[in-house]
C-alpha positions in Angstrom: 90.8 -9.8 7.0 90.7 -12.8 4.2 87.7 -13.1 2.3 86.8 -16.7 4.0 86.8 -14.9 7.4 84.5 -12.1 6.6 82.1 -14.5 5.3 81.8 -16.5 8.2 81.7 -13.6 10.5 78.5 -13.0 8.7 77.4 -16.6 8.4 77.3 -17.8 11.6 74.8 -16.9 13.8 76.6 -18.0 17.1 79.9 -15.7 16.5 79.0 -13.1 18.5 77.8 -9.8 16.8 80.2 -6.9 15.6 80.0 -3.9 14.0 76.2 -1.4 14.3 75.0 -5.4 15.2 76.6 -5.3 18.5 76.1 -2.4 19.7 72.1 -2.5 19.1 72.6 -5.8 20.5 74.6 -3.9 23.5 72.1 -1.4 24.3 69.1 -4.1 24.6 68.7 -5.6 20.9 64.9 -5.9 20.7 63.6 -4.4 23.5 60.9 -1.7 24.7 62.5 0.9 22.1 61.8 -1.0 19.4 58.5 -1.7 20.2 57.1 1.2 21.4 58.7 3.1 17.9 57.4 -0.1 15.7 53.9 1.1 17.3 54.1 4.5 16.1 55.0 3.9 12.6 52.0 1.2 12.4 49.0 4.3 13.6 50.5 6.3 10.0 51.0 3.0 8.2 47.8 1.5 9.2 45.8 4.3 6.6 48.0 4.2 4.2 46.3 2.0 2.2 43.3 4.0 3.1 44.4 7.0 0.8 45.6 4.5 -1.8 42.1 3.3 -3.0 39.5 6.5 -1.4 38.5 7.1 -4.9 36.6 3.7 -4.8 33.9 6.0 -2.5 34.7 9.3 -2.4 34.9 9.1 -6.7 31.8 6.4 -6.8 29.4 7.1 -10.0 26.0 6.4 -8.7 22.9 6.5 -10.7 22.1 9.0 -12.9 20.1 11.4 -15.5 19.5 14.4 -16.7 18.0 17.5 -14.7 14.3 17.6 -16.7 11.3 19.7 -16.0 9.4 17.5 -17.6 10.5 14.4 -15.7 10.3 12.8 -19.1 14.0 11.2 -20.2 14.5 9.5 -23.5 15.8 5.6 -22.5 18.8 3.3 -23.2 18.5 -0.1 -24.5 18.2 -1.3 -21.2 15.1 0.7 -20.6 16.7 3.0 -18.2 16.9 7.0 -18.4 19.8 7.8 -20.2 22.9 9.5 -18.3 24.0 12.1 -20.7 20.7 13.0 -22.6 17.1 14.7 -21.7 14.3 15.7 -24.5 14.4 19.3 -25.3 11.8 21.2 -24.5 8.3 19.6 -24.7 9.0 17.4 -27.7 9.8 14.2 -27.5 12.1 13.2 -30.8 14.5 16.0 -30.1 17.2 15.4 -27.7 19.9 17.4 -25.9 22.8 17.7 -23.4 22.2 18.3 -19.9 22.1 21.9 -19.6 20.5 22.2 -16.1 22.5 19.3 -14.7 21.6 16.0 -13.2 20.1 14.1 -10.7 21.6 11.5 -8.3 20.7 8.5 -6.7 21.4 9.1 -3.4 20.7 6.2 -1.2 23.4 4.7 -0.4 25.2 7.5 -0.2 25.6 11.7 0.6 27.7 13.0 -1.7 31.2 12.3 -3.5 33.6 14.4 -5.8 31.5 13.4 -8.4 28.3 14.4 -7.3 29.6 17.2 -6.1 31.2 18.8 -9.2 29.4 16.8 -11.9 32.0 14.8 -13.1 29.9 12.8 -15.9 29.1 12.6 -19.4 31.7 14.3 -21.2 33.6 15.5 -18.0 33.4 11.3 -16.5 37.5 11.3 -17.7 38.6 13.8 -15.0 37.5 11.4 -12.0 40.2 8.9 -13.3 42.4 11.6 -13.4 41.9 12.6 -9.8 43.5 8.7 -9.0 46.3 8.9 -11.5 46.9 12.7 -9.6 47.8 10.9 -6.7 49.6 8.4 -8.4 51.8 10.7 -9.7 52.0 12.4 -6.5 53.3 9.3 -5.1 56.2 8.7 -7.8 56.8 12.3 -7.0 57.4 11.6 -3.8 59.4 8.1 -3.5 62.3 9.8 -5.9 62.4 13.1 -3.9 61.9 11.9 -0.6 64.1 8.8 -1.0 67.3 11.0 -2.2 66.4 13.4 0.4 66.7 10.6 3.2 69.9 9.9 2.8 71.4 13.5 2.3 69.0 14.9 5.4 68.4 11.9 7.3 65.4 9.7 7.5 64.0 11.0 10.8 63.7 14.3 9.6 62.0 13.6 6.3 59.9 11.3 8.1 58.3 13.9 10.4 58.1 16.5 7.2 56.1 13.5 5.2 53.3 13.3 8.5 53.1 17.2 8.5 52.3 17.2 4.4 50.1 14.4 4.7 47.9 16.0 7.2 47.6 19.2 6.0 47.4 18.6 1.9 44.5 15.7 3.2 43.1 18.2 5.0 43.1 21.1 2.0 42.0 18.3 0.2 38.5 17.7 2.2 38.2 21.3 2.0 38.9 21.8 -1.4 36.3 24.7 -2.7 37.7 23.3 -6.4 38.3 20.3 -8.5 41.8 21.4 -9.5 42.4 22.5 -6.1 41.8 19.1 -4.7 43.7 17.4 -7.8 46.7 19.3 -6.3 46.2 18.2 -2.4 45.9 15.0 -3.7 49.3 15.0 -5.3 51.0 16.3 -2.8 49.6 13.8 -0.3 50.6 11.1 -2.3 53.8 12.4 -2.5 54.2 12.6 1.5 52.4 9.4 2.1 55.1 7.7 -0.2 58.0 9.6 2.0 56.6 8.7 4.8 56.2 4.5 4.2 60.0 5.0 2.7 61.1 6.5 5.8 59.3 5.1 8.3 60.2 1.4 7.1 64.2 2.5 6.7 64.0 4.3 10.0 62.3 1.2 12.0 64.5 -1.8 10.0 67.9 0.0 10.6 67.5 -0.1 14.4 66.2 -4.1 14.1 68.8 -6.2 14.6 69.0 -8.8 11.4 67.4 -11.9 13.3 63.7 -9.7 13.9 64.1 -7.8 10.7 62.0 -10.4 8.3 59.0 -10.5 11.1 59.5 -6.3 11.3 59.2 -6.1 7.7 56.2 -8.6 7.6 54.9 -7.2 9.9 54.3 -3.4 8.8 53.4 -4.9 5.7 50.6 -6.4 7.4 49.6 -3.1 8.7 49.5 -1.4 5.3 47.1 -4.2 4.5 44.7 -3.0 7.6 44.7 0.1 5.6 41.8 -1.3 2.9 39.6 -2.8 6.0 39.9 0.7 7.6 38.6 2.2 4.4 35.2 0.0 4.2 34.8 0.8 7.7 35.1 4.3 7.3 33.1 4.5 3.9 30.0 3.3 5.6 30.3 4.9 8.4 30.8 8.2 6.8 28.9 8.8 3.3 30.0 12.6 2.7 33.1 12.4 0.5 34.2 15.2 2.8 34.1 13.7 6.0 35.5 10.3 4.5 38.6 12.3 3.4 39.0 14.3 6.6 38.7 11.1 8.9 41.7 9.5 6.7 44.0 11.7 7.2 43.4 12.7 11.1 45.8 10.0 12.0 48.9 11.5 10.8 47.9 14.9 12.7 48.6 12.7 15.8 51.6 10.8 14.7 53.2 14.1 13.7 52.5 15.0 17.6 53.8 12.0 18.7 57.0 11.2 17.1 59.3 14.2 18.0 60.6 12.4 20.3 62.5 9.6 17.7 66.2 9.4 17.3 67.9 9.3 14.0 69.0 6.1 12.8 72.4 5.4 14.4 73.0 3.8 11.1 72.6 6.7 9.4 74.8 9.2 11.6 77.7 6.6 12.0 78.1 6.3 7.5 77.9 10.4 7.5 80.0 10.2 10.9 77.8 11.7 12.7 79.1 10.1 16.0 77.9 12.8 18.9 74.5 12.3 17.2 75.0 8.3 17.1 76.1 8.5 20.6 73.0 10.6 21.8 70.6 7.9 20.1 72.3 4.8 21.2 72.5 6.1 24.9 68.4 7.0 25.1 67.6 3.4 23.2 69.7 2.0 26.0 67.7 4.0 28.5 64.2 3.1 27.0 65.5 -0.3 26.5 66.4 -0.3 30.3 70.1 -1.1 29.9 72.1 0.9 31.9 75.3 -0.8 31.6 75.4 0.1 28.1 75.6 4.2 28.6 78.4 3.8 30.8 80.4 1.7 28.5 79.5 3.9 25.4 81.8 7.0 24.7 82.8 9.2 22.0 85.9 8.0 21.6 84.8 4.4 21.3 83.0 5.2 18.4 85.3 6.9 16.6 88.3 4.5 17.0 86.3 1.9 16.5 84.6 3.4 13.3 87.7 5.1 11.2 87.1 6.7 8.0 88.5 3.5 6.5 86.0 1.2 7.6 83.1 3.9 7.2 84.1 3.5 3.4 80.5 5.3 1.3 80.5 9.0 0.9 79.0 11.5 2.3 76.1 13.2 -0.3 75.2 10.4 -2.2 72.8 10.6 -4.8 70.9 8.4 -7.2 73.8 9.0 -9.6 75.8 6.8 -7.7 73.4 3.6 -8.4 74.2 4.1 -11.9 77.8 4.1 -11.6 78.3 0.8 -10.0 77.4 -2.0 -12.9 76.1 -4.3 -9.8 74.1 -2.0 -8.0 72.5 -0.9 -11.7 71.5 -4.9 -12.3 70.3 -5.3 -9.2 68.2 -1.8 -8.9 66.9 -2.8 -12.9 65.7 -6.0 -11.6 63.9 -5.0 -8.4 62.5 -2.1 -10.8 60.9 -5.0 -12.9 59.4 -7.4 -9.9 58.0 -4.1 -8.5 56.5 -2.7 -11.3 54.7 -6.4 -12.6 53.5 -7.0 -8.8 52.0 -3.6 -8.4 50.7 -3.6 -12.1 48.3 -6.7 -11.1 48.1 -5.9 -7.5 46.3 -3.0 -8.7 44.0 -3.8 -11.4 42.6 -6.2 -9.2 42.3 -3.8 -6.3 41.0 -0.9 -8.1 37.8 -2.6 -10.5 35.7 -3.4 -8.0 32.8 -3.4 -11.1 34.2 -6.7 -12.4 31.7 -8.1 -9.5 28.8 -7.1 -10.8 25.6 -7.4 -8.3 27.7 -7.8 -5.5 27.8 -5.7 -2.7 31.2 -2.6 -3.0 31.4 -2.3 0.8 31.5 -7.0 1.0 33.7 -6.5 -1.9 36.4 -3.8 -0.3 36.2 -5.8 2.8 36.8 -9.7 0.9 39.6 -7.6 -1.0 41.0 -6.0 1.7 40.6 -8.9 4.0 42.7 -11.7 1.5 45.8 -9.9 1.7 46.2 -10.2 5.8 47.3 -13.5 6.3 49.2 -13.9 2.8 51.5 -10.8 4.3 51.6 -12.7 8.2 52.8 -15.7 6.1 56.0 -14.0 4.1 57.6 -13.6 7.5 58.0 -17.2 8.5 58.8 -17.9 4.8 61.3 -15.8 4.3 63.3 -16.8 7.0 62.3 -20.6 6.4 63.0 -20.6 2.1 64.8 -17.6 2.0 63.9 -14.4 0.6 64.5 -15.5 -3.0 62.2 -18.3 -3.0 59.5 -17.1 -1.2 59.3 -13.9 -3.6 59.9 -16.2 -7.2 56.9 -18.4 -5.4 54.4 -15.9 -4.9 54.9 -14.4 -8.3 54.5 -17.5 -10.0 51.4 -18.4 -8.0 49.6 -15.1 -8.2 50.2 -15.0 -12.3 48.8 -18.5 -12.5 45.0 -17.8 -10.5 44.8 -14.5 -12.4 45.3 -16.5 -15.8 43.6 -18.8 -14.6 40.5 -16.6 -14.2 40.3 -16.1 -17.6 38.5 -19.2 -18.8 36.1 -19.1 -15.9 32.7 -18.2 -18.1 30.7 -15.0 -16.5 28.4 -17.7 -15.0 30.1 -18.8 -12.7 31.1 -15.0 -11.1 32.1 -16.7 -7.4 34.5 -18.8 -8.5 36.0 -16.1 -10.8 36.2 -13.9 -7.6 37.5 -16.8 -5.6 40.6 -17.0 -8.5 40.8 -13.2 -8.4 40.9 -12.9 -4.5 43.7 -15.8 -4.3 45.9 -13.7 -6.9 45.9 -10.4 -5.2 46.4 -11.7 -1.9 49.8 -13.5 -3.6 50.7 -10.1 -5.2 50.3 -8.7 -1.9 52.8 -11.5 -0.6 55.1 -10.4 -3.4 55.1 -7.1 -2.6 56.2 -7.6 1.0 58.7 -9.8 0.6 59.9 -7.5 -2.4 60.0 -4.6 -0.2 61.9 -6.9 2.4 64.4 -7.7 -0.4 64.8 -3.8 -1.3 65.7 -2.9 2.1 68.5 -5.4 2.4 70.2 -5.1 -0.9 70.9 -1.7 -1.2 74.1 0.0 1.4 73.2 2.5 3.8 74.2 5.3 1.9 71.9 5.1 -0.7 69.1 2.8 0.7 66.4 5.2 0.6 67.9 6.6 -2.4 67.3 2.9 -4.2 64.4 2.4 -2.4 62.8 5.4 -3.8 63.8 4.5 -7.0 62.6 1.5 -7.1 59.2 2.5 -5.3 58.9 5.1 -8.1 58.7 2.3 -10.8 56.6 0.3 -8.9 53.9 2.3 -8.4 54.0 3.4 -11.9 52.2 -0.1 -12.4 49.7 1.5 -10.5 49.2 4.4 -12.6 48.9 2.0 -15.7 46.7 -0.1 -14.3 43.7 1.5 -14.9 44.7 2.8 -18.2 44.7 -0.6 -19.6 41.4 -1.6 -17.4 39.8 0.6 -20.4 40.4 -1.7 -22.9 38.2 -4.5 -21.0 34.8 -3.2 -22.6 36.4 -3.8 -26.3 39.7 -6.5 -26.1 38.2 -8.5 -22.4 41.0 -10.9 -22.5 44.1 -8.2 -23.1 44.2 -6.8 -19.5 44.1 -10.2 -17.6 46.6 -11.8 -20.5 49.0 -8.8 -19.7 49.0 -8.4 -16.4 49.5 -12.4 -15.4 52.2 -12.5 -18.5 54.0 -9.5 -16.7 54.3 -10.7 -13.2 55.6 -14.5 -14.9 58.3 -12.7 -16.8 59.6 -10.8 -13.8 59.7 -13.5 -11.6 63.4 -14.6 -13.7 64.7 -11.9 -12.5 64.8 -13.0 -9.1 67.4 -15.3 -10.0 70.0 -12.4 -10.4 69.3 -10.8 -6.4 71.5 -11.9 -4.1 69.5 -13.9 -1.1 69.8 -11.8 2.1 68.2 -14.4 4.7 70.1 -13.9 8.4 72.4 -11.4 6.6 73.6 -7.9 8.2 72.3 -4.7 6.0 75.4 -3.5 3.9 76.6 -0.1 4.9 79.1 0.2 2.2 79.1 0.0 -1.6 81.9 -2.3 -1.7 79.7 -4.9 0.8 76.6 -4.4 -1.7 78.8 -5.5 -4.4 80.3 -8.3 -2.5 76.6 -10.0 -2.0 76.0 -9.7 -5.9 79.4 -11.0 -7.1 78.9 -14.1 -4.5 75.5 -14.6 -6.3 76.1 -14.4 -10.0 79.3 -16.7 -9.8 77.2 -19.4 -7.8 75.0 -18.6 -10.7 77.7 -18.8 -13.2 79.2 -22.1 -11.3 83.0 -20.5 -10.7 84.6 -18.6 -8.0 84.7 -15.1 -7.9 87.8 -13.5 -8.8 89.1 -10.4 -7.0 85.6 -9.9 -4.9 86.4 -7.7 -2.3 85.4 -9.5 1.8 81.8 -9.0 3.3 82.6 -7.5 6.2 80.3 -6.2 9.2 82.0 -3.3 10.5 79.3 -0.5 11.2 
């Protein structure tokens, strides 16, 4: 096949579909399948977010002071008892640590971690540590569970994610320990990572390209949901314990419930796995109510029409193999970057909810959580309007310029520096989804999950530096918003290097990966490509 051939078999939309395209187009497309499996994902998806920012209640620092039996306190320069201090004995001009403990303002609330294991004064580090725990957890996870996708497949390491979500959230509400709920923490970041991986690859890979965008947008919009679910949960529930137990119930019932999900044909046909492929296509068909399909589909179809040849990829790929190609490596660098700078913001301004001083925590979560909702319904229509490239450069650009834009707003006027602050996060929400659109379109089959963990890995480290340099706000107040607006502005260049993937099959093969990145840096480069292998659609 010429190369002008194989890239208008992928260009135009009215050749009719081959490769893994037509046959999910042959057993029903979009149908009932899709929908009912797009459903499932959402109920795990939907409290994602949830887990992601719990420590904003269950790690709340209410009021405070020492544990006296004289109920006399020495006072800050505020007038109010100080924290971390108590007279000792009867005197009044000697002071001392809190030996006998503290007392808590309890009205808004029951209890939290804090509370709970007296995590102030001189131990007030470790409940930042219990978020960057989970954090770490979750770059644990989107390395291992990402490689392990595509070696195991990503059904399987789907359903292993639910299990260890449900039960490490549940060891972590009954945690008779700090350290022992550090750990449960860890490890349910780790297999709530897996689990959005694997649960996105899984649901995109049986989309056919023309719903994918919407799909995408769509369960980005869901993880969105998870921050309203959290305010309503947090007043609702006011014992830490509770709050963490009702998070992760959810996944206890989508573990129940999603037995019953094939394997991504995608999957089994690039580690020619075609019985398996032939099982999954045949109930899709069934669920998808096309019974013409199973009688036309056989064994032997598959495999003539699928040689080893076409197949091309591996079998037992690994992250290794993203370093060995030069174009993968640019590209997998460059989605590293956008990743990393959108989560870095997206985060500080998610996580500080005590820049709003006065202001109510539970308006706050809600306003915060609410802004990102229609920004991610919008990257849909967007991306398959301006293309992913432009929508993703757009939203970078836009969110960097309200959050540096923030900056000169004086303390005064605190409703207009929210406003600015609100606007920016729900962009770097935008950014996100479309970058996680982007991810899942760039990288071939056999190492999607792999480069998708990779890149999920750097991303979230943002989030784990995020608050680090929030610290610095008390003494340097414009370095954090300066860094994190200068961040995001510097990554959105390196959008101009990604190929754009807009109505485009997903690459099964290295050599079709490598194709879309040659065609993009010689239009780049304004000269034709010179040896580039054809984009072709087979599987």
């Amino acid at each position: 096949m010429g190369t002008g051939r194989g890239l208008r078999e992928e260009g135009e939309p009215g050749r009719k579909a081959k490769g893994l395209g037509g046959l999910l187009e042959r057993v029903g497309g979009w149908g009932c399948f899709q929908m009912v499996h797009v459903a499932i994902v959402c109920v795990s998806f939907a409290f994602v977010s949830t887990h992601s920012f719990l420590q904003n209640f269950t790690a709340s620092i209410p009021d405070h002071h020492c544990r006296s039996p004289g109920n006399l306190w020495p006072v800050d320069a505020q007038g109010r008892p100080e924290r971390c201090l108590r007279f000792r004995g009867n005197a009044t001009n000697e002071t001392e640590t809190c030996v006998e403990g503290w007392v808590y303002n309890l009205t808004t609330i029951q209890s939290t971690i804090v509370t709970e294991w007296d995590l102030v004064c001189s131990l007030k580090s470790l409940q930042g540590l219990a978020q960057s725990v989970y954090l770490a957890g979750v770059l644990l996870g989107a390395i291992v569970f990402g490689g392990l996708a595509d070696r195991l497949g990503r059904r399987a390491i789907f359903l292993w994610c639910l299990f260890q979500t449900a039960a490490l959230n549940t060891g972590a509400a009954l945690a008779p320990s700090f350290s022992i709920y550090c750990v449960c923490r860890c490890l349910t970041g780790s297999g709530m990572s897996g689990l959005v991986l694997n649960g996105m690859g899984l649901v995109l890979e049986w989309t056919t390209p023309s719903h994918r965008a919407v799909v995408s947008g769509f369960l980005s919009f869901v993880l969105s949901l998870g921050q309203l679910n959290l305010a309503i949960l947090a007043f609702g529930l006011q014992h830490w314990r509770h709050l963490q137990l009702a998070a992760g119930a959810p996944y206890a019932l989508c573990f129940l419930c999603s037995w019953w999900l094939p394997e991504s044909v995608r999957w089994l046909m690039v580690r020619r796995r075609f019985s398996g492929a032939l099982r999954a296509l045949k109930l899709v068909s069934w669920i998808n109510r096309v019974p013409a399909a199973r009688a036309q589909l056989s064994l032997e179809m598959l495999e003539s029409e699928y040689s080893q040849e076409e197949l091309g990829g591996t079998p037992g790929s690994s992250v290794l193999d993203l370093f060995r190609s030069r174009e993968m490596l640019a590209i997998l660098a460059c989605i590293m970057g956008i990743w990393f700078s959108a989560t870095f913001a997206f985060y500080s301004l998610a996580l500080d909810l005590q820049r709003f001083p006065g202001e109510d925590p539970y308006l706050v979560q809600i306003v915060l959580g609410s802004i990102d909702l229609p920004f991610r319904l919008l990257v849909p229509k967007l991306a398959n309007r301006l293309g992913r490239k432009l929508t993703l450069s757009s939203c970078m650009i836009l969110g960097a310029g309200f959050l540096l834009g923030a900056i000169p707003v004086p303390h005064e006027l605190g409703r207009l520096r929210m406003g600015l602050s609100v606007l920016s996060k729900g962009f770097m929400s935008a950014s996100t989804s479309c970058n996680i659109l982007v991810v899942s379109e760039v990288f071939p089959t056999s190492l999607r999950m792999t480069g998708m963990g990779a890149s999920n890995m750097v991303g979230h480290l943002g989030g784990v530096m995020a608050p680090l340099v929030l610290l610095a706000s008390p003494t340097f107040p414009l370095l954090p918003p300066i860094l994190f607006g200068t961040t995001v502005l510097a990554a959105s260049i390196l959008v101009v290097f990604l190929p754009e993937t807009r109505g485009l099959p997903l690459p099964d093969t290295l050599e079709q990966a490598q194709s879309r990145v040659h065609r993009c840096w010689s239009r780049l480069l304004r000269r034709p490509r010179q040896g580039a292998l054809p984009l072709q659609t087979k599987l």
